[in-house]
C-alpha positions as CSV (number, residue, x, y, z in Angstrom):
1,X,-2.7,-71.1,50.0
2,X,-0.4,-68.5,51.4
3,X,0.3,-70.9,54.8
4,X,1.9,-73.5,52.2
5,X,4.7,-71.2,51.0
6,X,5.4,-69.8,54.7
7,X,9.2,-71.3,55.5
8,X,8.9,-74.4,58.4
9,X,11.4,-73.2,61.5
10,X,12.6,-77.0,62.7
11,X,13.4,-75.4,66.1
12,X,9.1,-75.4,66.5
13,X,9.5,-79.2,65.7
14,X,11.8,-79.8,69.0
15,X,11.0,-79.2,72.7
16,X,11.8,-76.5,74.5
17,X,14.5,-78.3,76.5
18,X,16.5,-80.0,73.4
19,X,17.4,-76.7,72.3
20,X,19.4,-75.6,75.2
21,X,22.4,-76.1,73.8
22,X,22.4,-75.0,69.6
23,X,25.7,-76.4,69.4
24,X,25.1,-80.1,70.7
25,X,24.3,-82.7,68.0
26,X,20.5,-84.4,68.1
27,X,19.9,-87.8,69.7
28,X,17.9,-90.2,67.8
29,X,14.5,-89.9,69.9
30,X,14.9,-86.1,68.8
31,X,15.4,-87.4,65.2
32,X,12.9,-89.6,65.1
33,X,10.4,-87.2,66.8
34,X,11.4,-84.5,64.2
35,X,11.0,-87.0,61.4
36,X,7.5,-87.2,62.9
37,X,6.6,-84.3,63.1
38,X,7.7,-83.4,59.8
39,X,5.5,-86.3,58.1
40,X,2.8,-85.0,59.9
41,X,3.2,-81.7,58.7
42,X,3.8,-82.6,54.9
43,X,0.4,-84.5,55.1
44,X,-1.2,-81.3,56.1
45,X,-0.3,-79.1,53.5
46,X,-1.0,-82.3,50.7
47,X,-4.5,-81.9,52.6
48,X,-4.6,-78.4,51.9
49,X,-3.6,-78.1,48.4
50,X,-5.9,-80.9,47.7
51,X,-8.6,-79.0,48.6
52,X,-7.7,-76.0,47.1
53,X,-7.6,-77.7,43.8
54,X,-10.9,-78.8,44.1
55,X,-12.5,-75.9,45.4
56,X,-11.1,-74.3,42.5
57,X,-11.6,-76.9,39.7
58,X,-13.4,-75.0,37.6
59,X,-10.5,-72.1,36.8
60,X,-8.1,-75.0,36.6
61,X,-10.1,-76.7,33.7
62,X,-10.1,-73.6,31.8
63,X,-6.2,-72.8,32.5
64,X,-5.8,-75.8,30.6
65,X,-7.8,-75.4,28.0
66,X,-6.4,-72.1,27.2
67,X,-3.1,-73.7,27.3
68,X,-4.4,-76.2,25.0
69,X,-6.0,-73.9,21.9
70,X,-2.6,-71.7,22.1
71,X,-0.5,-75.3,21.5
72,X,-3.1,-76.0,18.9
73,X,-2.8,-72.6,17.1
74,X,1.0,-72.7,17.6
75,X,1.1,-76.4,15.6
76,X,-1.4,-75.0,12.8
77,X,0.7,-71.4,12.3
78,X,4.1,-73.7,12.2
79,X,2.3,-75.8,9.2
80,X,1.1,-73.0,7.3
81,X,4.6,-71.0,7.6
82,X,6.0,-74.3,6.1
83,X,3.6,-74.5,3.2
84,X,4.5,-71.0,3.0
85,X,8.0,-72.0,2.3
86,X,8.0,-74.9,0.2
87,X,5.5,-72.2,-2.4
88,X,8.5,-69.8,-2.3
89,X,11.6,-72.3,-2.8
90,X,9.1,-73.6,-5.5
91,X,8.3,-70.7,-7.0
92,X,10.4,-67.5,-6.8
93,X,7.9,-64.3,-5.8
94,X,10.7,-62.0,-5.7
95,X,11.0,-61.8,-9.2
96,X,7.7,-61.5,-10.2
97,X,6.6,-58.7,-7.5
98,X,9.6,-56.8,-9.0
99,X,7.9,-57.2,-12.5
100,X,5.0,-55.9,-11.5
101,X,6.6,-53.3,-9.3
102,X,8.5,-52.0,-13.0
103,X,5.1,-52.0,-14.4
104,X,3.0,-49.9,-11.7
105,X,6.3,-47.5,-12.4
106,X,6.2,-47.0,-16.1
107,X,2.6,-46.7,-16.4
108,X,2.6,-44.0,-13.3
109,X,5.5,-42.4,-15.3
110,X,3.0,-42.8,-18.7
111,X,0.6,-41.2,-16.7
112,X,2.5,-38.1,-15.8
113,X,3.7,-37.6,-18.7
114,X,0.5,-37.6,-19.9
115,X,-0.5,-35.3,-17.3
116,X,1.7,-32.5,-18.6
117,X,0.8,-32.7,-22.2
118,X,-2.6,-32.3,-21.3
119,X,-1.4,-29.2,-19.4
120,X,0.6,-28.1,-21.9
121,X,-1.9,-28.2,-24.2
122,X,-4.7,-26.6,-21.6
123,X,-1.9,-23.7,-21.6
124,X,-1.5,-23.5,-25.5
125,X,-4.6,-23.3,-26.0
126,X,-5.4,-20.2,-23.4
127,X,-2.4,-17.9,-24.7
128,X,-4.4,-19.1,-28.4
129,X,-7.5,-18.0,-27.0
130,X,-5.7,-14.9,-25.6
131,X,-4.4,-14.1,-28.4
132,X,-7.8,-14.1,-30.6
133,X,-9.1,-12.1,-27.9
134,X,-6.7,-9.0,-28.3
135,X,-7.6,-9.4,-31.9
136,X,-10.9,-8.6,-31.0
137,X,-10.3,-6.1,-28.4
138,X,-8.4,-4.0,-31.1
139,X,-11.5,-4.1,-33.2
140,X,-14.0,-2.9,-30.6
141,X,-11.8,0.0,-29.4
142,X,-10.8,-1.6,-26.1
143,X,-7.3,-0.4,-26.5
144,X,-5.7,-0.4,-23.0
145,X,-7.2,-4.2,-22.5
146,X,-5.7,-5.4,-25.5
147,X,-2.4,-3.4,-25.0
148,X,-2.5,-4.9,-21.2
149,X,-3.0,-8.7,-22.3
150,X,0.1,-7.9,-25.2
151,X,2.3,-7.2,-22.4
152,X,1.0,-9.9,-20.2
153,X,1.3,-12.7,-23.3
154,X,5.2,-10.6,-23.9
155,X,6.1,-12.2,-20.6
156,X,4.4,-15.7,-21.2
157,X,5.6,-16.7,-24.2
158,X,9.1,-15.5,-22.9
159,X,9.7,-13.0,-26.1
160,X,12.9,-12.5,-26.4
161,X,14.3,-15.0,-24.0
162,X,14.1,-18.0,-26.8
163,X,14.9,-21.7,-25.7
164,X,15.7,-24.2,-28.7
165,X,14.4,-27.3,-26.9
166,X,10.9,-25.6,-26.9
167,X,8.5,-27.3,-28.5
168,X,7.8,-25.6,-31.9
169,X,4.0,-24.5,-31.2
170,X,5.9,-22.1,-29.3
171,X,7.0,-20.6,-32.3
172,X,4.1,-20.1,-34.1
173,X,2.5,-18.7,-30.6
174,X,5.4,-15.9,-30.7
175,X,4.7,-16.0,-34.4
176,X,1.1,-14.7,-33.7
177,X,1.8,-12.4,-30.7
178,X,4.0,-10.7,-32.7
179,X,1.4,-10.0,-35.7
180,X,-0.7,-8.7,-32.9
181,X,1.9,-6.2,-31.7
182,X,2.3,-5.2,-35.0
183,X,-1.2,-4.5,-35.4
184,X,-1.9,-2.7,-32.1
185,X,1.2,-0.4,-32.7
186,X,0.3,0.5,-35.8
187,X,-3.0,1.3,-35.0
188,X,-2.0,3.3,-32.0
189,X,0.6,5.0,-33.9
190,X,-2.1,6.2,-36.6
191,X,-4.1,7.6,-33.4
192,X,-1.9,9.6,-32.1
193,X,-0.8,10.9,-35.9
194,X,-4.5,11.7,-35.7
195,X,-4.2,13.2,-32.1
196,X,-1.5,15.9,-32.6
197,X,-1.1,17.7,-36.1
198,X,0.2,20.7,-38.0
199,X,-1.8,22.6,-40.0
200,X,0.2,24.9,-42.0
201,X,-3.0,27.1,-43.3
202,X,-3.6,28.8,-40.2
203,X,-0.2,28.0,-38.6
204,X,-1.0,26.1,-35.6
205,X,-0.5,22.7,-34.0
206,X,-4.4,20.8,-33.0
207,X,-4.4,18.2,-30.3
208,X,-7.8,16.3,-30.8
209,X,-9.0,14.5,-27.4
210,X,-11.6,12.3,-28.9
211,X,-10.3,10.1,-32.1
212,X,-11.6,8.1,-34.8
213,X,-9.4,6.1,-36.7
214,X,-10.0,3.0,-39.3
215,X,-13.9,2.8,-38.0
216,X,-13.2,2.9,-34.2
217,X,-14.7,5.9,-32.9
218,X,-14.6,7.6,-29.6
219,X,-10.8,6.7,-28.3
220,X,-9.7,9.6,-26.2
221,X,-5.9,10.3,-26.2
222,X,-5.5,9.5,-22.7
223,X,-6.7,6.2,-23.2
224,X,-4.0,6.1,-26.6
225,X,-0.9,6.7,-23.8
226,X,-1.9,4.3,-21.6
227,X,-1.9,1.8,-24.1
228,X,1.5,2.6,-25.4
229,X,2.8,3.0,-22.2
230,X,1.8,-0.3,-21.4
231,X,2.8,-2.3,-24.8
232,X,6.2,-0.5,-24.4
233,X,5.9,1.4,-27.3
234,X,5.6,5.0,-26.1
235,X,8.5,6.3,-27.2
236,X,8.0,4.7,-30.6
237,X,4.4,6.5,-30.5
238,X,5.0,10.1,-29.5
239,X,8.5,10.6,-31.8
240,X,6.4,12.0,-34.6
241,X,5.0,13.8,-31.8
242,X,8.5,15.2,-31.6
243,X,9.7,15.7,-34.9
244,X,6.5,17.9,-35.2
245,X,7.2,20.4,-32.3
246,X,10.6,20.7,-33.1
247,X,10.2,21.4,-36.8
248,X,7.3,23.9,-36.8
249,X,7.5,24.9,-33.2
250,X,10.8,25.2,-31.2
251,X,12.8,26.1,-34.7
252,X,10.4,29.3,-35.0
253,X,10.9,30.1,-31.4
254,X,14.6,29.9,-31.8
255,X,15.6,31.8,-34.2
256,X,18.1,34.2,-33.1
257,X,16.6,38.0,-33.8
258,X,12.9,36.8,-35.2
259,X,11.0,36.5,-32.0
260,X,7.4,35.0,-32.1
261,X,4.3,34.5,-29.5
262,X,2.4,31.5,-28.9
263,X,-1.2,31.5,-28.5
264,X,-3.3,28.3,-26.5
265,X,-7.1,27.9,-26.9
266,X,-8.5,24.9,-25.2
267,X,-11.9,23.6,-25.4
268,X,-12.5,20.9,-22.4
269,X,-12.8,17.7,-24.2
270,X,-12.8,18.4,-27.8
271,X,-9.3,19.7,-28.8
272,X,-6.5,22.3,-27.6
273,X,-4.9,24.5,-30.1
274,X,-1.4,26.6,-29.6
275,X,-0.9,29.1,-32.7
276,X,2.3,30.7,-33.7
277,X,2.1,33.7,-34.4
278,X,5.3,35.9,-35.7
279,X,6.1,39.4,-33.9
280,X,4.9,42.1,-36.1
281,X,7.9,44.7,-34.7
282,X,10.7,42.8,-36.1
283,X,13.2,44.6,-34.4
284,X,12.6,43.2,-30.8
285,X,15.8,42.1,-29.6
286,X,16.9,39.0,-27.8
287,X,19.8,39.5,-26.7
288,X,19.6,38.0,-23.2
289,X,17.2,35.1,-24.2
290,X,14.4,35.8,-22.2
291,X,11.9,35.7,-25.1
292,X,13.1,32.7,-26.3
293,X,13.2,30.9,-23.4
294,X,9.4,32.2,-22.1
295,X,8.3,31.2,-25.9
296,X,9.8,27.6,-25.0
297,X,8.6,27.2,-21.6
298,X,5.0,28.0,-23.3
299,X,5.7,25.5,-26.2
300,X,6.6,22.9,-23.2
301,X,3.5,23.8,-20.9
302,X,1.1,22.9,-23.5
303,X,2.8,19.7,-24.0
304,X,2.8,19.2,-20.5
305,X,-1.1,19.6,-19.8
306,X,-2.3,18.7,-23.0
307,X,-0.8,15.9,-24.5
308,X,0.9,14.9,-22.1
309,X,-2.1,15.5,-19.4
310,X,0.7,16.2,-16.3
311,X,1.6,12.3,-16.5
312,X,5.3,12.3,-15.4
313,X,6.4,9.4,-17.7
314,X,4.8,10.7,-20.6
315,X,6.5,13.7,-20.3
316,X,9.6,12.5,-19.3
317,X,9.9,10.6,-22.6
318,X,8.9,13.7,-24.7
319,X,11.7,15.5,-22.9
320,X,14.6,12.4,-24.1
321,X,13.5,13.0,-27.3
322,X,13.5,16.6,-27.8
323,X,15.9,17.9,-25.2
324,X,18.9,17.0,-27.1
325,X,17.5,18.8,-30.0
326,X,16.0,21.8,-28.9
327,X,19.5,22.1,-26.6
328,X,21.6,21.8,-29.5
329,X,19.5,24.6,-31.5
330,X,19.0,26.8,-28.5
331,X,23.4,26.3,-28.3
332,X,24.3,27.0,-32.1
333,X,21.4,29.9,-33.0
334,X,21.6,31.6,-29.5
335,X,24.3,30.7,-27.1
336,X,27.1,30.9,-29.6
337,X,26.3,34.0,-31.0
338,X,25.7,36.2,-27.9
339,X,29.5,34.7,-26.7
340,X,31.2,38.2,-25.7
341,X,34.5,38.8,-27.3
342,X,35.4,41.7,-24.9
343,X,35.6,41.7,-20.7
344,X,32.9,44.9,-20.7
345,X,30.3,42.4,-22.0
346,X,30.9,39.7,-19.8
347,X,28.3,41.2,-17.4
348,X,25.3,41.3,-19.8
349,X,26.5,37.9,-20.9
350,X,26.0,36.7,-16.5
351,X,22.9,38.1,-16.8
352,X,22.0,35.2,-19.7
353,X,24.0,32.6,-17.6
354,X,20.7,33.3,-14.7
355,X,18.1,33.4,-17.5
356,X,19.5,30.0,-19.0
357,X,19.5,28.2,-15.3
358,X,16.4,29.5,-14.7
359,X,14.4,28.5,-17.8
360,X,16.5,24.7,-16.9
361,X,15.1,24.4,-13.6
362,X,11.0,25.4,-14.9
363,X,11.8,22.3,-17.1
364,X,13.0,20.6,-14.1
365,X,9.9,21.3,-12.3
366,X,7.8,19.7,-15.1
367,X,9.8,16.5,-15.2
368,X,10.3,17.6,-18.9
369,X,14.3,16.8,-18.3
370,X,16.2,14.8,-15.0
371,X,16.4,16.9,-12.1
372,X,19.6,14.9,-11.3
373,X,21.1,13.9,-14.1
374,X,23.9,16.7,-15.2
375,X,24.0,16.0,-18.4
376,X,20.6,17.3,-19.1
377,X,21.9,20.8,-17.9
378,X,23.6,21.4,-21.8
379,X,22.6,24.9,-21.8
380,X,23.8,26.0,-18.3
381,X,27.2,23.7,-18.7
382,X,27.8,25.6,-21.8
383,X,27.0,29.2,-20.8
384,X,29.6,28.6,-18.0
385,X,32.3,27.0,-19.8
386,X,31.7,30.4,-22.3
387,X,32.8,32.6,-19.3
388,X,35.8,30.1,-19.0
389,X,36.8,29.5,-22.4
390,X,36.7,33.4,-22.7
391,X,38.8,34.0,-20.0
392,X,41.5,31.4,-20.8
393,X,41.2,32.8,-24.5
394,X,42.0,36.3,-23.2
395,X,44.7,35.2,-21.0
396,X,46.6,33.8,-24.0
397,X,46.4,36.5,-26.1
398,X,47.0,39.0,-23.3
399,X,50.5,37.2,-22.7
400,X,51.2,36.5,-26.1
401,X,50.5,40.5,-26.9
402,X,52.9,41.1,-23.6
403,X,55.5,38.3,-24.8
404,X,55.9,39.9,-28.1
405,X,56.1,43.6,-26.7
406,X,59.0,42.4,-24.4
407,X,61.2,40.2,-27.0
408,X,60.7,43.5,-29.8
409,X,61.1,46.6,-27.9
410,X,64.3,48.3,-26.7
411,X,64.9,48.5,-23.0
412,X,67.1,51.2,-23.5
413,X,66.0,54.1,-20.5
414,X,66.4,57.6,-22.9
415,X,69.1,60.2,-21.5
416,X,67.7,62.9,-19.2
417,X,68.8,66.1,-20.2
418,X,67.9,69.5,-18.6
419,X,66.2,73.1,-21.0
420,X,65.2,76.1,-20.2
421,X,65.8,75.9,-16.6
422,X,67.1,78.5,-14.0
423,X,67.4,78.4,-9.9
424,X,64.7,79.5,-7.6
425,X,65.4,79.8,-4.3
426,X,68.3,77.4,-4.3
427,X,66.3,74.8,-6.1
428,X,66.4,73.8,-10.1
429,X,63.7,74.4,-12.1
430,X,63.2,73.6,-15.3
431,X,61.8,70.9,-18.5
432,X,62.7,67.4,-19.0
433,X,63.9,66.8,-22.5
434,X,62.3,63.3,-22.5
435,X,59.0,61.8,-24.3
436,X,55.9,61.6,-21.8
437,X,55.5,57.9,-22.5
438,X,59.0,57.2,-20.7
439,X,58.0,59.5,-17.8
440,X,56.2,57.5,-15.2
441,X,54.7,58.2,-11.3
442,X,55.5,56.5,-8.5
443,X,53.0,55.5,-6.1
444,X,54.2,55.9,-2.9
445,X,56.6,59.0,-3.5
446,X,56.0,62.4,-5.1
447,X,58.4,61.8,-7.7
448,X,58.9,60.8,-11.1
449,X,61.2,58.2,-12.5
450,X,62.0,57.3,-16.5
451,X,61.2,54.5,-17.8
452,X,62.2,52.1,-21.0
453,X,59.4,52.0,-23.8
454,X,58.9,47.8,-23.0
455,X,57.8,48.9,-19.4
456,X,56.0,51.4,-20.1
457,X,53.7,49.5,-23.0
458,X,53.4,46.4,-20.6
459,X,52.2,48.7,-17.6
460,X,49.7,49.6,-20.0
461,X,49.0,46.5,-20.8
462,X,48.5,45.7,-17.3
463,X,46.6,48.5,-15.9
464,X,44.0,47.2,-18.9
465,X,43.8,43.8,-17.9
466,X,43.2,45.1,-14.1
467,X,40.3,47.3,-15.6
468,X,38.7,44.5,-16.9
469,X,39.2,42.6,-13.9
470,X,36.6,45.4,-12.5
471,X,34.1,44.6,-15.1
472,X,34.3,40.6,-14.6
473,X,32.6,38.0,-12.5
474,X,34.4,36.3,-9.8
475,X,35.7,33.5,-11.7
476,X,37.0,35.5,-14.7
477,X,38.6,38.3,-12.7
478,X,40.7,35.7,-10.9
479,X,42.1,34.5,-14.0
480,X,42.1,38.1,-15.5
481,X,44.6,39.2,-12.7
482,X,46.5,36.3,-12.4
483,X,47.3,36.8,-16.5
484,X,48.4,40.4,-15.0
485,X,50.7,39.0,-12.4
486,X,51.9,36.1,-14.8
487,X,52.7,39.5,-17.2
488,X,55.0,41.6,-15.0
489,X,57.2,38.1,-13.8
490,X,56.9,37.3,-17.9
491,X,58.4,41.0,-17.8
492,X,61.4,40.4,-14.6
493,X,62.0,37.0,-16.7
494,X,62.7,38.3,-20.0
495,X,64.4,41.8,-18.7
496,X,67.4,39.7,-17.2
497,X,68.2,38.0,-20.2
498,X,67.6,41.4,-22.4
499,X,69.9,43.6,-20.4
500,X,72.6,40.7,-19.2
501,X,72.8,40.3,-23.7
502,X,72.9,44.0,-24.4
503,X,75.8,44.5,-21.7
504,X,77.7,41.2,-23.2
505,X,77.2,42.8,-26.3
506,X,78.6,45.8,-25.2
């Protein structure tokens, strides 16, 4: 078939000799002979396409049919699309697949909704189950579970954190969580009343390891702490705790001038015992606080390791709660009374500023109070600022004492007048008629020179203030000679105006 499409060159048509001129026109024998020719040719291709049609019948027949199903299926798809179109201009579908659409909507929305009450009530009813279940934890002894779930059911029922559009099951949920905190705090409170006592007979305070307490037997303290540590509730627990040491323990060891000696006995696993017992030579002194403090630091140690078994926390919160306490008594029956009232003392008084920082740092070391909070260092603060306060005090009355000497004494320098002398080798010797206190060296000259009562009683005064100076710590003799200085230009102040009136006057 591919010689039927080739393209006919009419110059193969010609002869040879017709074309040897391109440009001149045909002559009718040419004409007719290509006319001919061409006729011939034409009947030879019809010849060939004839026969390749029916050689290859059998592929044309089923071209045709093919054609013919896909014009068939082409007529029955346009009738149905019709049909299809007269049902929707008859009958609107639209409207009702949006209908039904709404429907599937509202009951998927039913269905959720649905859903979460059935969740919500999956969820009420474990925190209810929960809840029973401390109850019963509490009455088997299983302390740290049931203090563990409280704190857990705390933070899923969002106590304290109320919503008003809750629903109100949620109240009565709270309602019940709360009667169970009640009941496990006031059971662990009576355990550790149980734990750590006073007995005034023999004068000593018991801590009891193993505990047995409305019919629940066999709770050890340890286990008591955890639990209050983890219902929140531990400071609560231990602040009789507190009010015990401090009223039959650290007041004892306190008292100014009646020193006393603690005494531990500890028996692994049953109980610990720490007896008081008074000093029987009453006059042992305590004057730099050492005793008292050592007595403390014993009284604190036995808290530390057996109540509050070494726990950091635990200890920590007895410290808040005594500390300011047992601060304020160590401060009104010690502190303040050994406050020196004269600059000789000041060095005895040092020696209880290094006793007081070192009895705060041991309590440092046990967590017992912050190691970097400066407001737990009460005693040291104070023992300083006595140093300070002292020295300002002594500097006010030092200048007020020179202030008054100046404005009443008389400047007046007494005549010198001459007894009892004769000449020695060309020199005069003899007495001064004039009162020893108005007689005065000089320092850099072998001489003597007279001076007016004032001066002489504020030299005095001075020289004493620069004797103390010798006596003071750092801090105190600086202020201590700067009083001295601010004295003698109180004195060159006040001596102008005394002598420039008394010559006016004159």
């Amino acid at each position: 078939m591919d010689a039927l499409f080739e393209t006919i060159n009419v110059r193969d048509l010609l002869s040879t000799h017709d074309l040897s001129d391109p440009t001149s026109p045909l002559s009718a024998p040419d004409l007719r002979l290509l006319i001919s020719r061409l006729e011939s040719h034409s009947l030879q291709i019809k010849s060939k396409v004839q026969s390749y049609i029916v050689s290859h019948r059998q592929d044309f027949a089923s071209l045709f049919s093919v054609c013919n199903d896909a014009v068939s299926r082409t007529e029955e798809i346009s009738t149905k699309l019709s049909e299809i179109l007269e049902l929707i201009s008859d009958h609107p579908i639209d409207a009702e697949v949006r209908e039904i659409i709404e429907e599937v909507s509202e009951k998927m929305r039913e269905v959720r909704v649905k859903r979460e009450m059935l969740e919500l009530v999956r969820v009420i009813v474990r925190i209810y189950e929960r809840l029973q279940g401390v109850r019963e934890a509490v009455r088997d002894g299983r302390l740290r579970f049931a203090a563990e779930e409280v704190r857990e059911l705390k933070k899923a029922l969002r106590i304290g954190d109320e919503n008003e559009r809750e629903p109100i099951v949620y109240g009565l949920l709270r309602k019940e969580w709360l009667d169970c905190f009640e009941e496990i705090q006031e059971l662990l409170v009576k355990y550790m009343e149980s734990a750590v006592r006073f007995e005034r007979e023999s004068n000593r305070v018991l801590v009891k390891y193993r505990l047995n307490v409305d019919g629940i037997d066999g709770i050890e303290l340890r286990t008591v702490l955890e639990a209050m540590e983890a219902v929140g509730i531990l400071k609560y627990g231990l602040a009789k705790v507190a009010d015990l040491m401090v009223k039959y323990v650290i007041i004892p060891a306190v008292n100014f001038g009646s020193p006393i000696t603690f005494v531990e006995e500890l028996n692994e696993g049953a109980e610990a015992t720490l007896k008081i017992i008074p000093s029987v030579d009453s006059k042992i002194e305590n004057a730099d606080g050492k005793t008292i403090y050592s007595g403390i630091i014993q009284v604190i140690k036995f808290n530390y390791k057996c109540i509050c078994f070494q726990n950091g926390s635990w200890v920590q919160c007895l410290g808040r709660l005594t500390w300011p306490r047992i601060s304020e008594l160590i401060i009104s029956k010690f502190l303040s009374k050994v406050v020196p009232e004269d600059a000789s003392k000041l060095a005895d008084f040092h020696k209880i500023i290094e006793y007081t920082s070192e009895f705060e740092a041991a309590l440092k070391e046990m967590r017992f109070i912050s190691a970097s909070d400066n407001e737990d260092e009460k005693l040291s603060n104070f023992a300083e600022n006595v140093e300070v306060h002292f020295a300002s005090k002594k500097k006010t009355e030092i200048l007020a004492k020179a202030r008054n000497l100046l404005l009443q004494c008389d400047f007046a320098v007494p005549e010198v007048s001459f007894h009892h002398w004769k000449v020695l080798d060309g020199r005069m010797i003899g007495g001064l008629n004039i009162p020893p206190e108005h007689l005065v060296d000089l320092l850099f000259l072998s001489e003597r020179c007279v001076v007016s009562k004032a001066a002489s009683q504020l030299m005095k005064l001075v020289h004493q203030t620069l004797q103390d100076v010798c006596l003071s710590s750092t801090r105190v003799a600086l202020e201590f000679y700067r009083t001295a200085r601010d004295a003698i230009l109180l004195y060159e102040a006040v001596i102008l105006v005394k002598v420039s009136a008394q010559r006016g006057v004159a």
